[in-house]
PDB file of N, CA, C, O and CB in Angstrom:
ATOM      1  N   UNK A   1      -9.132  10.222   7.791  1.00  0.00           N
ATOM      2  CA  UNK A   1     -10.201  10.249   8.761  1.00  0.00           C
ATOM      3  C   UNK A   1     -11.531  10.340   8.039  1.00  0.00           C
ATOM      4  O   UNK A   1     -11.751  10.937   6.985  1.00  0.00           O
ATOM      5  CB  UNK A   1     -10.026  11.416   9.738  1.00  0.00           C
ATOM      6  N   UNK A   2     -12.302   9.712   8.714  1.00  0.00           N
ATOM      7  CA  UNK A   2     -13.914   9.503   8.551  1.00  0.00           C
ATOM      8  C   UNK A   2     -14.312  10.512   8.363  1.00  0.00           C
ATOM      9  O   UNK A   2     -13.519  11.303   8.874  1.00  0.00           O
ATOM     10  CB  UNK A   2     -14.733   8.976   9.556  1.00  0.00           C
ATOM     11  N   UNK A   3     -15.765  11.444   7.544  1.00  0.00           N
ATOM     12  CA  UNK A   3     -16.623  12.334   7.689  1.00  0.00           C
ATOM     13  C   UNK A   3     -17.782  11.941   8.816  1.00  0.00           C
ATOM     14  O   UNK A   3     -18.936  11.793   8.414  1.00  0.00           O
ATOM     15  CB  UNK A   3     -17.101  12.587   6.365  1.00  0.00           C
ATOM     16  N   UNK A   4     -17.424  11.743  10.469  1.00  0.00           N
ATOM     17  CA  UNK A   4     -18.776  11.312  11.225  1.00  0.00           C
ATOM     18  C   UNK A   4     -19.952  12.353  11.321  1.00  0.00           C
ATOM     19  O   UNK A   4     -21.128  12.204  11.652  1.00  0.00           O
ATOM     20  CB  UNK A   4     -18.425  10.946  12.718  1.00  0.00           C
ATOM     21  N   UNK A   5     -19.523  13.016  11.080  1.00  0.00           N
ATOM     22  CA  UNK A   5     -20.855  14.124  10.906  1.00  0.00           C
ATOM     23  C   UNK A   5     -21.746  14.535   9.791  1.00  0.00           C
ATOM     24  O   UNK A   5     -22.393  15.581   9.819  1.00  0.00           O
ATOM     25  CB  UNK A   5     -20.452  15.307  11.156  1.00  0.00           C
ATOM     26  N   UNK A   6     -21.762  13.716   8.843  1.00  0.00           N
ATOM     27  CA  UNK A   6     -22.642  13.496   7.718  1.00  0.00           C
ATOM     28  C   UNK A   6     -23.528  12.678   8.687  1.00  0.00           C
ATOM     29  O   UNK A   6     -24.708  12.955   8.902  1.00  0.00           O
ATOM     30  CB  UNK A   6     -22.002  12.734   6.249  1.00  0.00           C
ATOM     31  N   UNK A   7     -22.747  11.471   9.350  1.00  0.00           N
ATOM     32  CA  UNK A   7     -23.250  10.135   9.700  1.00  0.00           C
ATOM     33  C   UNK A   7     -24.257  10.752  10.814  1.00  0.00           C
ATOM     34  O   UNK A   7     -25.353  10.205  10.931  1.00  0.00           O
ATOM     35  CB  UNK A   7     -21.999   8.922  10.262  1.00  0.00           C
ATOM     36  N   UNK A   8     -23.969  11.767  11.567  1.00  0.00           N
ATOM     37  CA  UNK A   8     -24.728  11.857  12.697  1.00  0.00           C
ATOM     38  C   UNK A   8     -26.216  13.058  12.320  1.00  0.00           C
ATOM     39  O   UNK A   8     -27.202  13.223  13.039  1.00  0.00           O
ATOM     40  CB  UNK A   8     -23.543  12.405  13.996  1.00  0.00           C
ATOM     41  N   UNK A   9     -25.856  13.871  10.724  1.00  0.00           N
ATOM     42  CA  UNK A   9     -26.988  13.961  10.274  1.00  0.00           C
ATOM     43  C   UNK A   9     -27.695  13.234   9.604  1.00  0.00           C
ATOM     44  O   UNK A   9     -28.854  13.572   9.365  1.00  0.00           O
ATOM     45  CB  UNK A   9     -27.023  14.662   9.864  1.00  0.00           C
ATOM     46  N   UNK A  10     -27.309  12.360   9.257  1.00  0.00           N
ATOM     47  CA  UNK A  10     -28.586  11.412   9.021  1.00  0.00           C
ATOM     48  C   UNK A  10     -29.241  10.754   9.992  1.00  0.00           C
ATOM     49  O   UNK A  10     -30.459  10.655  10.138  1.00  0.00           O
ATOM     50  CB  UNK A  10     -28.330  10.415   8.234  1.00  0.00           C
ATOM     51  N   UNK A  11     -28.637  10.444  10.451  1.00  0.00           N
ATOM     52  CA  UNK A  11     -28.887   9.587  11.839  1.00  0.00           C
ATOM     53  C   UNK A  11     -30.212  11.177  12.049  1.00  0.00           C
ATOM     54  O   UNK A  11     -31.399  11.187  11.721  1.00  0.00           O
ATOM     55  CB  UNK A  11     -26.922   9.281  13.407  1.00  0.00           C
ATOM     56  N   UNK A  12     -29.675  11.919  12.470  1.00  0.00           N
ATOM     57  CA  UNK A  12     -30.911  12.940  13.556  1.00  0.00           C
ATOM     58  C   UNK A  12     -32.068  13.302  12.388  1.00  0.00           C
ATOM     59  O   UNK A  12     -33.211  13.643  12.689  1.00  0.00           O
ATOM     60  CB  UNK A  12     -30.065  14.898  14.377  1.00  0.00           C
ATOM     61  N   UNK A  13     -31.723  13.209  11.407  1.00  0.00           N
ATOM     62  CA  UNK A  13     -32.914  13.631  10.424  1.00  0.00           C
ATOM     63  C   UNK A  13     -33.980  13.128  10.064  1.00  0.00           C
ATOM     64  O   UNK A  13     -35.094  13.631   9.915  1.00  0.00           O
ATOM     65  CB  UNK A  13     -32.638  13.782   9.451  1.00  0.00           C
ATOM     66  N   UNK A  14     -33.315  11.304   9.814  1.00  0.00           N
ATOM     67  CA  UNK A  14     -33.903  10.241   9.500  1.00  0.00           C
ATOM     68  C   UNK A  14     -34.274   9.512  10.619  1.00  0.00           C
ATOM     69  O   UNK A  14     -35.072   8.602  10.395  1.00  0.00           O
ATOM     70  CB  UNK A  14     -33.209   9.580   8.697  1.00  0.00           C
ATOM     71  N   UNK A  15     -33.871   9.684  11.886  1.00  0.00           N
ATOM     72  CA  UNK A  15     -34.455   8.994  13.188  1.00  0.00           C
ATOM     73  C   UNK A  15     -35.099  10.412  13.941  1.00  0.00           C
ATOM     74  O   UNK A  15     -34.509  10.478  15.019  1.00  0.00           O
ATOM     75  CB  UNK A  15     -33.060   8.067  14.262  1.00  0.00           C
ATOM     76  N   UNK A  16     -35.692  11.130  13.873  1.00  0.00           N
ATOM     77  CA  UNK A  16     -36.119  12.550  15.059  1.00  0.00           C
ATOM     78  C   UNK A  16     -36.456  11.721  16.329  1.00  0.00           C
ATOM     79  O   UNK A  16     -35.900  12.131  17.348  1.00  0.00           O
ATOM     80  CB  UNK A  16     -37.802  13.721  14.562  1.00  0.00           C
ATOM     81  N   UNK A  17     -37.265  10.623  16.467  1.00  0.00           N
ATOM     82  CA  UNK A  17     -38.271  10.339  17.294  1.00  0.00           C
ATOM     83  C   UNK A  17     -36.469   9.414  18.472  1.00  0.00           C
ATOM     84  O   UNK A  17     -36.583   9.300  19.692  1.00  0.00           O
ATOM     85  CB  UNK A  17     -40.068   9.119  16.287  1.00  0.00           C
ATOM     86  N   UNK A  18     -35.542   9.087  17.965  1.00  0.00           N
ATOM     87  CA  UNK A  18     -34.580   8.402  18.277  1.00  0.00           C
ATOM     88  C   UNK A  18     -33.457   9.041  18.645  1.00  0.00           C
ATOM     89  O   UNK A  18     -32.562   8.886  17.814  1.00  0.00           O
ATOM     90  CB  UNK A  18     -34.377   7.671  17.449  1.00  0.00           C
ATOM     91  N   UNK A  19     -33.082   9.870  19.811  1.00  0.00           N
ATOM     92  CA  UNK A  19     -31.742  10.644  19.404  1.00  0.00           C
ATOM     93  C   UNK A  19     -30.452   9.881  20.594  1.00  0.00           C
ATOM     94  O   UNK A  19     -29.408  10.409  20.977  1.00  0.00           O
ATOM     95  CB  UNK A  19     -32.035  12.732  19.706  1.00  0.00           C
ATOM     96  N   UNK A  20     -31.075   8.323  20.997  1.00  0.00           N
ATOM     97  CA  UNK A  20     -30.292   7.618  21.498  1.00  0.00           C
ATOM     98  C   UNK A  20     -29.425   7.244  19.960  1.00  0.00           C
ATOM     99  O   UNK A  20     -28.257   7.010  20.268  1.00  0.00           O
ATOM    100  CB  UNK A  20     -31.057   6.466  22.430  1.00  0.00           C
ATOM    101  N   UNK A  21     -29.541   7.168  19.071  1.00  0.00           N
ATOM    102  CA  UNK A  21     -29.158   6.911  17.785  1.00  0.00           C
ATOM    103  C   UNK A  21     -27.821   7.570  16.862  1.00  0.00           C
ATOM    104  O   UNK A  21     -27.288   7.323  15.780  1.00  0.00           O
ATOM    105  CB  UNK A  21     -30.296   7.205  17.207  1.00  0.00           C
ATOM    106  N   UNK A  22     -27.605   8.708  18.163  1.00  0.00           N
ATOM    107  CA  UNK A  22     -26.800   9.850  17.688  1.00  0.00           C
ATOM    108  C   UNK A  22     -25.356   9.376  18.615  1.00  0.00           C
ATOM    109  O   UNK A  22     -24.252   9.878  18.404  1.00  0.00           O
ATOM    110  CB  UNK A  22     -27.609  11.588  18.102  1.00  0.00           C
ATOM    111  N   UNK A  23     -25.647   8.234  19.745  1.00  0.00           N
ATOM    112  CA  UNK A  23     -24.625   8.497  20.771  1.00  0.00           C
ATOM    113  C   UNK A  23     -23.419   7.222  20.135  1.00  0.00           C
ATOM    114  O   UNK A  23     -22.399   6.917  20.753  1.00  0.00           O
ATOM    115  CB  UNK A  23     -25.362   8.237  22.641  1.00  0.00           C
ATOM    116  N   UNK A  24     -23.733   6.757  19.107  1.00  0.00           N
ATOM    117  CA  UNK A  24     -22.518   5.947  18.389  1.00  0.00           C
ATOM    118  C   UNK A  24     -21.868   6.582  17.583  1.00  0.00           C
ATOM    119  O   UNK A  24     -20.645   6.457  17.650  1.00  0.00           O
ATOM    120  CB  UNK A  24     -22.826   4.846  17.661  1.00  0.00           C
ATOM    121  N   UNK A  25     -22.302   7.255  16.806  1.00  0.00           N
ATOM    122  CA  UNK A  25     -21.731   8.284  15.854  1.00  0.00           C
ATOM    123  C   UNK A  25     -21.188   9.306  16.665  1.00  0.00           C
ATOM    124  O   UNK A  25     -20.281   9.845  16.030  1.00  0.00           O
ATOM    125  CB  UNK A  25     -22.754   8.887  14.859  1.00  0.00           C
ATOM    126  N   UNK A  26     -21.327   9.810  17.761  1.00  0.00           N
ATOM    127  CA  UNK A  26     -20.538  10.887  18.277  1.00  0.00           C
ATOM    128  C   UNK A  26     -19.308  10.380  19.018  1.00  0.00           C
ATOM    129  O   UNK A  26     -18.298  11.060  19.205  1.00  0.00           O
ATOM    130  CB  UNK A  26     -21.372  11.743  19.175  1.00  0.00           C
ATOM    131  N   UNK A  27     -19.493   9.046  19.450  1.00  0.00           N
ATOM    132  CA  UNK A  27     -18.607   8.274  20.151  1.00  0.00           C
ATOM    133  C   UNK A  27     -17.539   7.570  19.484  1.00  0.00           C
ATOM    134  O   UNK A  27     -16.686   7.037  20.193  1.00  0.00           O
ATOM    135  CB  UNK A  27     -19.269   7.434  20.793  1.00  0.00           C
ATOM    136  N   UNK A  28     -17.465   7.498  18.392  1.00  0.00           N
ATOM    137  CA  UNK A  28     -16.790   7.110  17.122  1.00  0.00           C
ATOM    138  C   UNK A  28     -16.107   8.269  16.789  1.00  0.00           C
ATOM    139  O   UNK A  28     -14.945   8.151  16.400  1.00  0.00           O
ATOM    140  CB  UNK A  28     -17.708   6.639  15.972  1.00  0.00           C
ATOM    141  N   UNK A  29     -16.664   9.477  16.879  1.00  0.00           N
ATOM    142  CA  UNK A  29     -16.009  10.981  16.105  1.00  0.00           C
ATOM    143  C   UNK A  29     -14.805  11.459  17.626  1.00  0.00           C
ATOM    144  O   UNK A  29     -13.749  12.091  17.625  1.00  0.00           O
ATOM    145  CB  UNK A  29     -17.837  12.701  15.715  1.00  0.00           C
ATOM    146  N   UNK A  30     -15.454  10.921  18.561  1.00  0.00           N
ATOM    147  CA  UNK A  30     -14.866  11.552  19.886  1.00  0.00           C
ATOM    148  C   UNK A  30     -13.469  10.080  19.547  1.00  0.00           C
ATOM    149  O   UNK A  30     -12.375  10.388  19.073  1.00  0.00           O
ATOM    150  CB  UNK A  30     -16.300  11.511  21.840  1.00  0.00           C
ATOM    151  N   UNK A  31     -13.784   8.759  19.861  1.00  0.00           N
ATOM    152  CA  UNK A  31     -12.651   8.092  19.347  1.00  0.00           C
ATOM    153  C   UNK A  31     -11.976   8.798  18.388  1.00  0.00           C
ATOM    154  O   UNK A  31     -10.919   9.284  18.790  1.00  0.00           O
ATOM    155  CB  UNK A  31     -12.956   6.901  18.846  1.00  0.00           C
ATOM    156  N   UNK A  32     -12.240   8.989  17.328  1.00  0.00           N
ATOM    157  CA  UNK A  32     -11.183   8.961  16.211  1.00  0.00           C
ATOM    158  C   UNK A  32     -10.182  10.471  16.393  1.00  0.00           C
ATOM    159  O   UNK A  32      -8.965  10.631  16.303  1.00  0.00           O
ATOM    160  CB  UNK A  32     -12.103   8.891  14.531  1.00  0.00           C
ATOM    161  N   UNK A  33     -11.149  11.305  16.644  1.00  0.00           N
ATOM    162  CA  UNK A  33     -10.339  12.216  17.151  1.00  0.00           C
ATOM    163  C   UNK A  33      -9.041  12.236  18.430  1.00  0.00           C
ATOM    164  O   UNK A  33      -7.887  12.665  18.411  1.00  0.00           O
ATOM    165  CB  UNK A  33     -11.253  12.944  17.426  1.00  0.00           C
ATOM    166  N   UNK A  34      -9.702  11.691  19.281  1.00  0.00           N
ATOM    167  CA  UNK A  34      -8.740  11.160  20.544  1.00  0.00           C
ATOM    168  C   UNK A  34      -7.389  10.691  19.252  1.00  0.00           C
ATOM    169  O   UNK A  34      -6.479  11.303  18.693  1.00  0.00           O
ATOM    170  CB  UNK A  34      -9.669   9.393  21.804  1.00  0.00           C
ATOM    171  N   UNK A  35      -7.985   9.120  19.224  1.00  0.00           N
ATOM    172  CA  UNK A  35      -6.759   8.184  18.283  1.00  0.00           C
ATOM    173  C   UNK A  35      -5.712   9.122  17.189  1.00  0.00           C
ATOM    174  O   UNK A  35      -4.551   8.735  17.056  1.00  0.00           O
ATOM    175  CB  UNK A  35      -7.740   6.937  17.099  1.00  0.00           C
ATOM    176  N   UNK A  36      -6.035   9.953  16.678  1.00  0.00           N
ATOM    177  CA  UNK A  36      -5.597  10.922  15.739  1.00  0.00           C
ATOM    178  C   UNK A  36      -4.390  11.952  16.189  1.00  0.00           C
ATOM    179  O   UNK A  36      -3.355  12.323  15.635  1.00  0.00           O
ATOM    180  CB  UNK A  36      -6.819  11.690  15.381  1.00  0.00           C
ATOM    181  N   UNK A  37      -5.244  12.345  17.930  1.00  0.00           N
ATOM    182  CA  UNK A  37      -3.746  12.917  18.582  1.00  0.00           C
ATOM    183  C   UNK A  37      -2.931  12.436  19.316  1.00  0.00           C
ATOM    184  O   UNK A  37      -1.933  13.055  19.684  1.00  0.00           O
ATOM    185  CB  UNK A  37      -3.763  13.834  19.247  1.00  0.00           C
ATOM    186  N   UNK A  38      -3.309  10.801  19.793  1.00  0.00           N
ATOM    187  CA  UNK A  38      -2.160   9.979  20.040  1.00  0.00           C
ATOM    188  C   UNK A  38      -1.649   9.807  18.953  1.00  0.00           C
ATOM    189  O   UNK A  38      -0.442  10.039  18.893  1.00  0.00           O
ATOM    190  CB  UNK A  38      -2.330   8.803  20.638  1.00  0.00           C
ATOM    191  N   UNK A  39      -2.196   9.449  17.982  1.00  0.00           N
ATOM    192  CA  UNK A  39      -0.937   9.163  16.745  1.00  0.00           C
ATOM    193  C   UNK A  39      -0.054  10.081  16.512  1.00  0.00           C
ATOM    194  O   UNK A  39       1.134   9.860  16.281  1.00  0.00           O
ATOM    195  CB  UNK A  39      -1.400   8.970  15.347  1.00  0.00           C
ATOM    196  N   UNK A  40      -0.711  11.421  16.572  1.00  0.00           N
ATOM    197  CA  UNK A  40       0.327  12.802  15.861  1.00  0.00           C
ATOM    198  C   UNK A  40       1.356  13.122  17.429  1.00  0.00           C
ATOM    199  O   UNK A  40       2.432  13.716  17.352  1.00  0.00           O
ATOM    200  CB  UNK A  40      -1.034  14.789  15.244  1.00  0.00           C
ATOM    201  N   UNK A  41       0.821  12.641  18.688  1.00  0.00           N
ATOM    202  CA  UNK A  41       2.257  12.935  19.611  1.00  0.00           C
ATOM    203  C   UNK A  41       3.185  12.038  19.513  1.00  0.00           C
ATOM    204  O   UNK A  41       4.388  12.292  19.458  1.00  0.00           O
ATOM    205  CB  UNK A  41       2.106  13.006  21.100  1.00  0.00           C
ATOM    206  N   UNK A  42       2.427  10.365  19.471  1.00  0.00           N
ATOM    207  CA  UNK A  42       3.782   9.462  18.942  1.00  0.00           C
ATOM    208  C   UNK A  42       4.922   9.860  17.884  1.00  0.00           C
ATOM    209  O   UNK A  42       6.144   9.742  17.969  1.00  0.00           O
ATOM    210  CB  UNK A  42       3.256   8.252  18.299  1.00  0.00           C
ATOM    211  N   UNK A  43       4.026  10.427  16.751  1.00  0.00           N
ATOM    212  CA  UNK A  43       5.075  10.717  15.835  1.00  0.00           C
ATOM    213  C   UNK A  43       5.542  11.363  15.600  1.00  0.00           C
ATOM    214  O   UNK A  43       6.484  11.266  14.813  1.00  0.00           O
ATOM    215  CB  UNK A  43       5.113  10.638  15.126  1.00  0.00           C
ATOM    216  N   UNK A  44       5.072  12.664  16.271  1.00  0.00           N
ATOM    217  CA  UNK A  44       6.147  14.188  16.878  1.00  0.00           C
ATOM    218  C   UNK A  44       7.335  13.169  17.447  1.00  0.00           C
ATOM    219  O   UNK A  44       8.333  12.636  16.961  1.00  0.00           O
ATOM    220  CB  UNK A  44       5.249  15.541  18.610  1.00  0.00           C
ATOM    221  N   UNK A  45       6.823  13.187  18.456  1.00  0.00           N
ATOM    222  CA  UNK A  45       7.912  12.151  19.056  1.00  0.00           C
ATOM    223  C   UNK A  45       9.554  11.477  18.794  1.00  0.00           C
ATOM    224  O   UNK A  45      10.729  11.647  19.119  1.00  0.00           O
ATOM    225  CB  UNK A  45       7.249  11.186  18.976  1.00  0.00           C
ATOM    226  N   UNK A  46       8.559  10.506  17.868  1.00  0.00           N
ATOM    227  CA  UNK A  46       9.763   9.475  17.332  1.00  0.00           C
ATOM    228  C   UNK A  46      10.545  10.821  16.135  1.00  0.00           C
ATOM    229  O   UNK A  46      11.635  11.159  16.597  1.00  0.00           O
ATOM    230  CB  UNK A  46       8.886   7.565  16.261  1.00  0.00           C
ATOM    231  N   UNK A  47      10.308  11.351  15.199  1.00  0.00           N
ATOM    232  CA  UNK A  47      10.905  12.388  14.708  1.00  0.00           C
ATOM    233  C   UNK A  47      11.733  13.649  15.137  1.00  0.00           C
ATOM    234  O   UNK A  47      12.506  14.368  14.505  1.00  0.00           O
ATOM    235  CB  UNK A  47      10.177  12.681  14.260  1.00  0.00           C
ATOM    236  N   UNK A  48      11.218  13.662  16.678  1.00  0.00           N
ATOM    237  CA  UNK A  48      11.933  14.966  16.869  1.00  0.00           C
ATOM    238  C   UNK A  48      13.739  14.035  17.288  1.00  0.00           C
ATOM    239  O   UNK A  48      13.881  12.813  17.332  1.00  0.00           O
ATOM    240  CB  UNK A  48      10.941  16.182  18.510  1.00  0.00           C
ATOM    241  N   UNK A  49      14.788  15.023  17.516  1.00  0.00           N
ATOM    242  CA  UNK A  49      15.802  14.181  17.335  1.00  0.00           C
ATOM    243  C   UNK A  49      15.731  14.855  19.412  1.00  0.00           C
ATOM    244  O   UNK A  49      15.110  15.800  19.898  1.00  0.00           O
ATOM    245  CB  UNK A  49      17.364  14.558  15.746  1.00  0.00           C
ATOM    246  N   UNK A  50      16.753  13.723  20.132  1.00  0.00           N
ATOM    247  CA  UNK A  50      17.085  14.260  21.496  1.00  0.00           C
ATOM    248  C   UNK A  50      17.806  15.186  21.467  1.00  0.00           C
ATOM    249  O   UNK A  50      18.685  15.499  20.663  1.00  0.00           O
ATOM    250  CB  UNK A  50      17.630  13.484  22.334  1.00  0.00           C
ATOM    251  N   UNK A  51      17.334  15.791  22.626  1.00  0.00           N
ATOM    252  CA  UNK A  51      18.159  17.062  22.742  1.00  0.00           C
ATOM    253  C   UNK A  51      19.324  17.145  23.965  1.00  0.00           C
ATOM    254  O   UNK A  51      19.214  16.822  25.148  1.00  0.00           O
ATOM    255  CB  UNK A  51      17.097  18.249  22.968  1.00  0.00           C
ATOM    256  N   UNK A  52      20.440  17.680  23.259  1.00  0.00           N
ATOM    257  CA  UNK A  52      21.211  17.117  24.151  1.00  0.00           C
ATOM    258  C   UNK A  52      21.653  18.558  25.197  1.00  0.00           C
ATOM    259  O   UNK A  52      21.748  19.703  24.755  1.00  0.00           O
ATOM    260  CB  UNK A  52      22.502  16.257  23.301  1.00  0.00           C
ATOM    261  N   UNK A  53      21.856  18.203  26.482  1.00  0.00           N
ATOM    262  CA  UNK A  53      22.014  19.930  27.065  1.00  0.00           C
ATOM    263  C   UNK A  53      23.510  20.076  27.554  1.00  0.00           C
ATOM    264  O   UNK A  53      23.910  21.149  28.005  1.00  0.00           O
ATOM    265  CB  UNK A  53      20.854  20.369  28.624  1.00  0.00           C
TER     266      UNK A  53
END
């Protein structure tokens, strides 16, 4: 995974007057995070074995 929060201080440091500038970089960090825990339930998932009762 990405470091987006370097990305979104620069972004606010180097743009002040711009903080529409901040809403791609947070939207990217909010994606990747999302994508990160679909991946980790898929693959809980497929690893865990069925349980049989």
């Amino acid at each position: 995974m990405n470091n987006s929060s370097a990305g979104a201080v620069l972004a606010a440091t180097n743009l002040p007057s711009s903080p529409q500038v901040l809403l791609p970089v947070l939207a990217y960090s909010l994606l990747q995070k999302c994508g990160a825990g679909l991946a980790d339930s898929v693959l809980r998932r497929r690893a865990d074995p069925p349980q049989v009762l």
